[in-house]
C-alpha positions as CSV (number, residue, x, y, z in Angstrom):
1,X,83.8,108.5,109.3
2,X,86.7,110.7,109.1
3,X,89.0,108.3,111.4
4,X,88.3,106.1,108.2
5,X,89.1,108.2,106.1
6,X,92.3,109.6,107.8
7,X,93.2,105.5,107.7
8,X,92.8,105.4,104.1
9,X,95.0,108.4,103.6
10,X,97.6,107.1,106.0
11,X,97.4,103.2,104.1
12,X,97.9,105.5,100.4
13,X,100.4,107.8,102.2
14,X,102.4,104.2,103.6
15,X,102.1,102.8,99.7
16,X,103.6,106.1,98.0
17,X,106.3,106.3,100.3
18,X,107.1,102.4,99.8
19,X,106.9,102.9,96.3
20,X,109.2,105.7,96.1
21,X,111.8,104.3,98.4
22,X,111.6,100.9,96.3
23,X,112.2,103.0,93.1
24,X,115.2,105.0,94.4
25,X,116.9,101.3,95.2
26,X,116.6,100.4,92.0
27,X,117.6,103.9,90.6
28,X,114.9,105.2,88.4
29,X,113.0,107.9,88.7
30,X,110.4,108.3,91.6
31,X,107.6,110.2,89.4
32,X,106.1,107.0,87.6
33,X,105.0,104.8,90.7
34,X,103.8,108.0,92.1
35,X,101.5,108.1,89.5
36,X,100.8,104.9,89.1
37,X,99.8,104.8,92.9
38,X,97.2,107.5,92.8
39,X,95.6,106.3,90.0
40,X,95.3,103.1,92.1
41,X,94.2,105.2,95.4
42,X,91.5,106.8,93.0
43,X,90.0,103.4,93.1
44,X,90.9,102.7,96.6
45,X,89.1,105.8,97.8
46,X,86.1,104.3,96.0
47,X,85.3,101.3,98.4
């Protein structure tokens, strides 16, 4: 349904944001666990 879907996007949107915040802390650069993530939200979009 698309409230499920608009869940999934929020959970991915929740993760990139973490990651990226995470990232900044520790002062490198916020590009690589973006791209990690949406290979990982590729899969996640999957199930």
């Amino acid at each position: 349904s698309i409230e499920r879907i608009n869940l999934k996007v929020m959970q991915i949107m929740a993760i990139i944001g973490h990651l990226t915040d995470e990232s900044l802390k520790r002062g490198r650069s916020a590009k690589k666990p973006k791209i990690e993530i949406w290979n990982q939200s590729e899969t996640f979009l999957m199930y």
